[in-house]
N, C-alpha and C positions, 0 to 999 in steps of 0.2 A: 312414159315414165316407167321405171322397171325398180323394183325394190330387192334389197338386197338382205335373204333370211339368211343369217349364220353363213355367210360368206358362201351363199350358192348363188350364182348369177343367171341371168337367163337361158345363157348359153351353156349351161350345165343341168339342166334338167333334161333328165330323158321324155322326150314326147313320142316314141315308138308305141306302135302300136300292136298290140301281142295276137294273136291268133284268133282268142276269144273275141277280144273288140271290137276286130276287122268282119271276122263273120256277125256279130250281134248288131254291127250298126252297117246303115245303110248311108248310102252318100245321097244327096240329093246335089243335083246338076243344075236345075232350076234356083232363079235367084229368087227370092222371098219377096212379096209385094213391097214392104220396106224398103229394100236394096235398090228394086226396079223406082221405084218414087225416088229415090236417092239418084241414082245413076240419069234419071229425067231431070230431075234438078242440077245437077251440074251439069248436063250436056245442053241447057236453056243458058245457064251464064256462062259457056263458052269453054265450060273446065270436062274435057274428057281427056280419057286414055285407050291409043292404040295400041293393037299387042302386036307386035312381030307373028308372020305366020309360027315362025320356029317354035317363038315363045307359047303359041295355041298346041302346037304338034309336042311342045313340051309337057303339059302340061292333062292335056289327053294320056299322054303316055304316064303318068304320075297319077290321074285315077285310075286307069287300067290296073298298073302295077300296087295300086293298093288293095285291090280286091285280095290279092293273094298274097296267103300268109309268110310271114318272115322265116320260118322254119316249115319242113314236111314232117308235122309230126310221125305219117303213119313210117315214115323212112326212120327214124327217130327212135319210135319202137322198136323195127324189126333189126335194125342194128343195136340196139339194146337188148336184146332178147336173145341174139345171134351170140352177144358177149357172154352173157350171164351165162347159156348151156354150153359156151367152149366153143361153136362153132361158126364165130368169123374167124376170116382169113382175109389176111393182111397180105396184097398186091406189092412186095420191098417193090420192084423197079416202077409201077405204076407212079409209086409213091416220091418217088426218088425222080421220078419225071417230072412229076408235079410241085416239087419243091424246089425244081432248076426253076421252071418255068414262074414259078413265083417269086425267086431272085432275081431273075431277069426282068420282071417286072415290075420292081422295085427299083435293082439297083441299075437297069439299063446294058 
């Protein structure tokens, strides 16, 4: 059931998770005596589910990659600090590389 506040839908809530969160909260791997009682009762009346290896290798790869943060702050800083006192320097061709290469990887 999904309820609908002032025309925000489910799939319009940001569920990201910011730098703080990711460091402050821990993931636990382990399923919780609950879940383990849950998952023995439905593997007793015959109700289970297989994951595809890929789907396991997928999904590894998605707590891996949540460990680390969405941003490098400290890169974040020192290009913000590089602005403020005048000395970054802006790469034209680097940039201009990287801007093919990201039409090309859009429009093919």
């Amino acid at each position: 059931m999904s309820v609908d506040f002032n025309g925000i839908g489910p799939g319009q809530v940001n569920t990201q998770k910011t730098t703080a969160d990711k460091s402050s909260g821990t993931q636990n791997t382990q399923p919780s005596a609950g879940e383990q009682a849950k998952t023995q009762a439905q593997s007793a009346r015959g109700e289970n589910v297989n994951l595809s290896s890929q789907a396991k290798d997928l999904k590894q790869l998605e707590q891996k990659l949540g460990n680390y943060p969405e941003m490098d702050d400290e890169r974040i800083e020192q290009i913000r600090t590089a602005l403020e006192n005048g000395s970054y320097k802006i790469d034209a061709e680097k940039l201009a590389q990287k801007m093919l290469e990201m039409d090309e990887s859009i429009f093919g």
